[in-house]
C-alpha positions as CSV (number, residue, x, y, z in Angstrom):
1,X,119.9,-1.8,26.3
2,X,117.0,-4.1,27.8
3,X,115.1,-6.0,25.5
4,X,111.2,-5.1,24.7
5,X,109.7,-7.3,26.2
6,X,106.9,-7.5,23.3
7,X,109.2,-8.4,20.6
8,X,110.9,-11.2,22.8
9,X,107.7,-12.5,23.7
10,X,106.3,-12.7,20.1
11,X,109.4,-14.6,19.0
12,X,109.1,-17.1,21.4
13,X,105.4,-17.9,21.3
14,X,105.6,-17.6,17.5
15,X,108.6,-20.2,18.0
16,X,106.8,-22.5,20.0
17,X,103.5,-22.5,17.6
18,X,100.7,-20.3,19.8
19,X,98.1,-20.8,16.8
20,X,98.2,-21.0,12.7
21,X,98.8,-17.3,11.8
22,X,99.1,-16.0,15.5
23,X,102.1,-13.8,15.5
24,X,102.9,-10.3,16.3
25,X,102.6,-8.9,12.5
26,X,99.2,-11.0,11.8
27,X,96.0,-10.0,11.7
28,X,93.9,-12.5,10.6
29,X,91.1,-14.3,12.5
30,X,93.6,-16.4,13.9
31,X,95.0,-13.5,16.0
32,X,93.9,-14.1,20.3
33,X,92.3,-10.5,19.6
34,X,89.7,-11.6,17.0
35,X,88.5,-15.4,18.1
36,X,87.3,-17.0,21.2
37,X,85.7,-20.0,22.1
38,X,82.9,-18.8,25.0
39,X,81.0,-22.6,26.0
40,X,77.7,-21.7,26.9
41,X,77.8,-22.6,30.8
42,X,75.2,-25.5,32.5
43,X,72.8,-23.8,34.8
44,X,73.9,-26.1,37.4
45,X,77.1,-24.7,37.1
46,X,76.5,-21.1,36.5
47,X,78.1,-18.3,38.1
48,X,78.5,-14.3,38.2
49,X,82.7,-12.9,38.6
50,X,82.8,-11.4,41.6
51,X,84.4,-8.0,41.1
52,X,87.3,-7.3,43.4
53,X,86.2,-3.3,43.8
54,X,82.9,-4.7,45.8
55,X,83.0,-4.0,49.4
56,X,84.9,-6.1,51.8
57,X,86.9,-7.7,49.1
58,X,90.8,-7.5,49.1
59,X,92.3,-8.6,45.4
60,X,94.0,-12.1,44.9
61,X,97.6,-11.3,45.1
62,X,99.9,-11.0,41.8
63,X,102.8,-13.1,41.6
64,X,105.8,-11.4,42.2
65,X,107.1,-12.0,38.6
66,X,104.9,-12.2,35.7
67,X,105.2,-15.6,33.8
68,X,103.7,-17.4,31.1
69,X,104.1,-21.1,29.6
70,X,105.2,-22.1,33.3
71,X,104.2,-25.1,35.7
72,X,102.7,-25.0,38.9
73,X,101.7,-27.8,42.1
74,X,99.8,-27.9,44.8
75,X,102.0,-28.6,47.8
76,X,101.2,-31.1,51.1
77,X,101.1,-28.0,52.6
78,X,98.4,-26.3,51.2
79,X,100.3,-23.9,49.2
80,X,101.0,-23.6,45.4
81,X,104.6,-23.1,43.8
82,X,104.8,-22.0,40.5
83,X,108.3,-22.6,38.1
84,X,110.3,-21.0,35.4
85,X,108.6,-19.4,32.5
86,X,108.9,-16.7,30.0
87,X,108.7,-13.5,31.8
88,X,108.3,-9.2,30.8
89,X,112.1,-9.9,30.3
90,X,112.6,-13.4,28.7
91,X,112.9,-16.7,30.8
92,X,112.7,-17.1,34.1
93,X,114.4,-19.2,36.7
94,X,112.8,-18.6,39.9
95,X,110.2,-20.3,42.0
96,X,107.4,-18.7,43.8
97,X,105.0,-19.9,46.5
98,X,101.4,-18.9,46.9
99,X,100.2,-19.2,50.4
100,X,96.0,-19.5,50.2
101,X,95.7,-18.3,53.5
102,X,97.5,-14.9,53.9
103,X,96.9,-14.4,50.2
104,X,100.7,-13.7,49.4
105,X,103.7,-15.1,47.6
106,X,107.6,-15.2,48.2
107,X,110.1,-15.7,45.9
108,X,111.7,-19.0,46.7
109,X,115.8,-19.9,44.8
110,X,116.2,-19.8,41.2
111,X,116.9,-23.2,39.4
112,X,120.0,-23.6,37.5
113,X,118.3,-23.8,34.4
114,X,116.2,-21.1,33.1
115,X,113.1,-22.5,30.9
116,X,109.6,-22.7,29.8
117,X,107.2,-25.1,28.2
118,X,108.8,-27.6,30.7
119,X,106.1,-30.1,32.6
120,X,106.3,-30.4,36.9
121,X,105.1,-32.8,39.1
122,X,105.6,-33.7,42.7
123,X,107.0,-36.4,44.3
124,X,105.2,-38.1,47.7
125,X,107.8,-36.3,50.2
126,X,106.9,-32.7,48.1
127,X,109.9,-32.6,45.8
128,X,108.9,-31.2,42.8
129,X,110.4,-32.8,39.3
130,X,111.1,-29.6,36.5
131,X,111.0,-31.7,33.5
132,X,112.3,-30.9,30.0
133,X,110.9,-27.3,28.0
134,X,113.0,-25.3,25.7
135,X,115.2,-22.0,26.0
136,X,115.0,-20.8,22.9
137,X,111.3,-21.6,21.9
138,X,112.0,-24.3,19.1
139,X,114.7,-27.0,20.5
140,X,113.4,-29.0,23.3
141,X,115.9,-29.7,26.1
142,X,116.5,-32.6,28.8
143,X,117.4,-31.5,32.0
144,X,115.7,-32.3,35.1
145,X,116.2,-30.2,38.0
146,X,114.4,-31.0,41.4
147,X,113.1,-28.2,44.3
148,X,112.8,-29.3,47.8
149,X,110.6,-26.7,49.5
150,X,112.2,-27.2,52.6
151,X,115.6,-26.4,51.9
152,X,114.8,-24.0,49.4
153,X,117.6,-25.1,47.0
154,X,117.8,-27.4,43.9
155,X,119.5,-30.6,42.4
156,X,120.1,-31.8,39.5
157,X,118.2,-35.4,38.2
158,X,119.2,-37.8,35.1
159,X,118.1,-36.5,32.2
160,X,115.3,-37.4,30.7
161,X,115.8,-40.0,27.4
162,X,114.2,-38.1,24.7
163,X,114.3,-34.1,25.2
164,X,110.8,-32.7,24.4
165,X,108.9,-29.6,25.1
166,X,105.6,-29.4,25.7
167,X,105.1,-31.8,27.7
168,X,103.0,-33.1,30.4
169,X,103.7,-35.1,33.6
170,X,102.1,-36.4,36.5
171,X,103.0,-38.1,39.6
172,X,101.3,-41.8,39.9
173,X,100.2,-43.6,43.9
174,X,103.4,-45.3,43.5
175,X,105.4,-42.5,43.6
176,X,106.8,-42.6,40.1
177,X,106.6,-39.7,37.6
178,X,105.2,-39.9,34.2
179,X,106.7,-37.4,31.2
180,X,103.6,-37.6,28.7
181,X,104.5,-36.8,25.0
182,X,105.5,-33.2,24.0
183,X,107.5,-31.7,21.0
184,X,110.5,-33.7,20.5
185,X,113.8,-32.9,18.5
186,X,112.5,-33.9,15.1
187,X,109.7,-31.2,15.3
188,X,107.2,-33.8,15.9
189,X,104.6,-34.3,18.5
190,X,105.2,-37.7,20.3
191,X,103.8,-40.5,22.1
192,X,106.7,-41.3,24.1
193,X,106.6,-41.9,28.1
194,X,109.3,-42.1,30.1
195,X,108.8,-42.7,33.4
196,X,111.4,-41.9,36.7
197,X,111.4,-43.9,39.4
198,X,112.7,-41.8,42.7
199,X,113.9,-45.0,44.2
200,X,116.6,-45.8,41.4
201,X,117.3,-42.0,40.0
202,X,116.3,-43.1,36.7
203,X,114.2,-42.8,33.7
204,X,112.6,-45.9,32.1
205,X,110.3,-46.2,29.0
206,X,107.0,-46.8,29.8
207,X,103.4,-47.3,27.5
208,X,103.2,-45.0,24.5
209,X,100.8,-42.2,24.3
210,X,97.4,-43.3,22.2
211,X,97.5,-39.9,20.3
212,X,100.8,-38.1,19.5
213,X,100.7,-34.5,20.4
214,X,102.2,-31.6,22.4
215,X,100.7,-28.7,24.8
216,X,98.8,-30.8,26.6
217,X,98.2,-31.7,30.4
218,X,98.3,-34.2,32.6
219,X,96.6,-35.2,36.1
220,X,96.5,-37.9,38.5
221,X,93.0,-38.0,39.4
222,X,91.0,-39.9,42.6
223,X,90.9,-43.2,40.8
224,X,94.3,-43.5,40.5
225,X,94.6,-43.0,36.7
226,X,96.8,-40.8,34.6
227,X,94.7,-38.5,32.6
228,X,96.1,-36.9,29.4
229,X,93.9,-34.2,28.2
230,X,94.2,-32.2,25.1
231,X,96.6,-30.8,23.6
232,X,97.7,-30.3,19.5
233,X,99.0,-32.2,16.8
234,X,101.4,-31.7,13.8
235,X,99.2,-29.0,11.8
236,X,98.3,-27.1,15.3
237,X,94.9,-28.4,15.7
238,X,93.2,-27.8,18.8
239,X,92.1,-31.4,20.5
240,X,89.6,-32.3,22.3
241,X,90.9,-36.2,23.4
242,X,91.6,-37.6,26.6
243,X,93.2,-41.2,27.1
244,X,93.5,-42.2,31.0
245,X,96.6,-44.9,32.1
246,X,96.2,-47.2,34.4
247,X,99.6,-46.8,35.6
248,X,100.0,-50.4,37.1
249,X,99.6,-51.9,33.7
250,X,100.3,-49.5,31.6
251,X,97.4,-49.5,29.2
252,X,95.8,-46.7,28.3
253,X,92.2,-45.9,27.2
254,X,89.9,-43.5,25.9
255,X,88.1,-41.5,28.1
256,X,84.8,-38.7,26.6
257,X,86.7,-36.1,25.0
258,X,86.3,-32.3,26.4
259,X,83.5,-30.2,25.4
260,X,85.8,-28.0,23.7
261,X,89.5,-28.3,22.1
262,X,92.4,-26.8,23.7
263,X,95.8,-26.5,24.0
264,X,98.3,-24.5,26.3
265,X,95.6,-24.5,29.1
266,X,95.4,-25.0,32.9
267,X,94.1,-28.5,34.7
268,X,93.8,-29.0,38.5
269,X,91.6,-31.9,40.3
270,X,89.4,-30.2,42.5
271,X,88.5,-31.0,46.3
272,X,85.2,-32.6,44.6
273,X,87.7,-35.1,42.7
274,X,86.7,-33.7,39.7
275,X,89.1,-32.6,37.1
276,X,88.7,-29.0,36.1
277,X,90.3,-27.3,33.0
278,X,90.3,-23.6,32.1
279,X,91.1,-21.2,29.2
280,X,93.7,-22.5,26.5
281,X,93.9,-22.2,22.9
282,X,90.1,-23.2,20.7
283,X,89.4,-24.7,17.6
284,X,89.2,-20.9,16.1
285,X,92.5,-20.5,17.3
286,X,91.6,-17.8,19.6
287,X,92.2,-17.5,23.7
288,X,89.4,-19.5,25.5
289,X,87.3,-18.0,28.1
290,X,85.5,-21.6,28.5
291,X,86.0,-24.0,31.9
292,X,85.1,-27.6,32.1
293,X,84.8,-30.4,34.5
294,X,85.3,-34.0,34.1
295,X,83.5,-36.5,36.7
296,X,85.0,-39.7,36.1
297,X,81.9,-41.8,34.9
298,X,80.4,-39.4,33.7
299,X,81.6,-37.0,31.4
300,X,82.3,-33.4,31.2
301,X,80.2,-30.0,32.5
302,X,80.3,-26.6,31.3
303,X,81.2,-24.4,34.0
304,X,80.6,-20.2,33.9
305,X,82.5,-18.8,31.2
306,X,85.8,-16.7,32.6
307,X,85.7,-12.9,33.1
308,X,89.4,-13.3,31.2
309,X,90.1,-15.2,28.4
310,X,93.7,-16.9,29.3
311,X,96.1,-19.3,27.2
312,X,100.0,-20.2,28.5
313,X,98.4,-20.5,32.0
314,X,98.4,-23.0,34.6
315,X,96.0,-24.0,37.2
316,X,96.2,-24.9,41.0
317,X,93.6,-26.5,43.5
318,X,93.4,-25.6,47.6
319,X,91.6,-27.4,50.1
320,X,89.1,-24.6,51.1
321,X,87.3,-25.7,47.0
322,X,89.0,-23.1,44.8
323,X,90.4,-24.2,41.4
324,X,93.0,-20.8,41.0
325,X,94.2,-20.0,37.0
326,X,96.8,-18.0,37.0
327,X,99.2,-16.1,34.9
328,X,99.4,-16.9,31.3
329,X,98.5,-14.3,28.9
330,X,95.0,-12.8,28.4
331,X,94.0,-11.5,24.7
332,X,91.9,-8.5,26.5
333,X,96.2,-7.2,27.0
334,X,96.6,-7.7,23.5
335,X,97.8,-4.1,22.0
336,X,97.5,-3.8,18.3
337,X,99.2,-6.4,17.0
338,X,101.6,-7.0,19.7
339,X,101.9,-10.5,21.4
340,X,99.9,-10.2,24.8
341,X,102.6,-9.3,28.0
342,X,102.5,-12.4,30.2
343,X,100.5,-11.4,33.6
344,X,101.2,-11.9,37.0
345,X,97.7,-12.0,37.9
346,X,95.1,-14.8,39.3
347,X,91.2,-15.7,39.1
348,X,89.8,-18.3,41.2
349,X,86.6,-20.3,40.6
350,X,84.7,-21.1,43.4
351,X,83.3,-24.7,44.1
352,X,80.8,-23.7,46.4
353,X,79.4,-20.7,44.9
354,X,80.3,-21.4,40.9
355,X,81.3,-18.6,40.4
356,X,84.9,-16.8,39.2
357,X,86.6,-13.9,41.2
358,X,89.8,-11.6,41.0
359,X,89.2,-11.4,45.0
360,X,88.8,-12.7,48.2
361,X,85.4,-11.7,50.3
362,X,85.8,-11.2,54.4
């Protein structure tokens, strides 16, 4: 008999903490269906969905699996690659690649290990790093696996020194990769960095973390700092802190918080340099329908609200000025009480215009 796909899913995001009282038998205001966090968009900024019915649009492609609480790069090469995840059938193993241009994906080899709430990053010759996650939804695991796109095939790395899930990394000019807090085996959220150095094949300990907590993200942005945005602490809050590294010294600092509190959301750096985040988990513990953008200097914008609201997702950047969020789960899918079905779909925000769409105009 298969498994129903809602119940597995419900277990595991109820496992790995979605929101105080969000679980398939509640029905409280802490439920995706009944809160959302909108952010009132700057006119600057301000945009109209494009619907993907209107004439001489074609629809963003789906993925060819349907994932949530997965990790995604942008590649050298223009295209995105998306990894592991919790699937309509439990976790999943395979890789996919988005190519931007003929708007379609292919299923690339399956890792060895199947996980989600893991944390990916790329290394300079486009390597990508699958870092840590969980199987089961509560115990954090160690493994490292590493994709090369070119081969199409996987290897296995050192393990990393303190298993945690939820987790962030990022990929400093240097070529080292940083794996930023998380959940580790205690239960706790951490402020432990490790950081693996591609030359040696190992994992050293590097600065702490300012603020201890999991579900956050992490992003290498144009001034060569390691940004750590959001995230939640021990009681599930919501946060809205960001600390940047400097990843030559290793101190870290404060940076102006977001606009809005989230955690389990998506973060790209745009062609603009910009960091843009979108859709998570809110302070009301409802799915977010609120983007934002950081301009290092100075501070965060408001950008148009998202037709979707979207948590467990993960975000992408291209070079033709589209931020793409994609997958996750959307509380608009949310049936009764049931946990939400992970989707398979995209939305892409458009630099030029400001605006989100489900398609692509000719």
């Amino acid at each position: 008999m298969k498994p129903n796909p809602s119940s597995l899913l419900a277990f595991s995001f109820a496992l790995l903490g979605c929101a105080t009282g969000c679980s398939s038998n509640s029905n409280n205001d802490a439920s995706p269906a009944n809160a959302s966090d909108s952010g009132a968009a700057n006119i600057a900024d301000a945009g109209l969905s494009i619907d993907a019915g209107d004439a001489g649009a074609t629809p963003l492609a789906d993925m060819t699996n349907a994932r949530s609480l997965f990790g995604a790069v942008t590649s050298s090469d223009g295209k995105i690659r998306v990894f592991g995840g919790l699937g309509d059938l439990g976790l999943e193993s395979t890789c996919e690649t988005y190519d931007p241009i003929a708007n379609a994906w292919t299923v690339g080899a399956p890792a060895t290990t199947k996980r989600y709430g893991h944390a990916v990053a790329q290394e300079a010759n486009g390597h990508v790093l699958v870092i840590g996650g969980t199987v089961d939804g509560s115990t954090p695991i160690a493994s490292v696996e590493m994709y090369s796109p070119e081969a199409d095939s996987w290897s296995s790395l050192a393990d990393l020194p303190t298993a945690r899930l939820g987790l962030a990394a990022a990929t400093s000019s240097d070529g080292r990769v940083f794996a930023i807090g998380g959940k580790g085996s205690d239960g706790a959220p951490t402020t432990v960095v490790e950081v693996f150095s591609p030359a040696t094949q190992t994992w050293t300990l590097g600065s702490p973390l300012p603020t201890a907590r999991l579900s956050l993200t992490a992003v290498t942005a144009s001034d060569g700092r390691i940004y750590a945005i959001g995230g939640r602490d021990a009681s599930n809050t919501p946060l809205a802190v960001v600390e940047s590294l400097d990843p030559a010294t290793g101190i870290w600092k404060s940076e102006t918080p977001m606009a809005n509190a989230r955690y389990w959301f998506g973060a790209a750096i745009g062609t603009d340099k910009r960091i843009y985040v979108t859709g998570g988990i809110g302070s009301t513990h409802g799915f977010l329908n609120s983007a934002e953008a950081f301009t290092i200097g100075a501070g965060w914008s408001d950008l148009a609200e998202i037709p979707d609201s979207r948590a467990w997702v993960t975000a992408a950047s291209t070079v033709d000025g589209r931020i793409f969020m994609i997958g996750g789960s959307s509380a608009d899918d949310e049936v009764g009480n049931a946990q939400p079905p992970p989707l398979a779909s995209m939305l892409a925000y458009d630099m030029a215009t400001t605006a989100w769409t489900s398609s692509i105009t000719h």
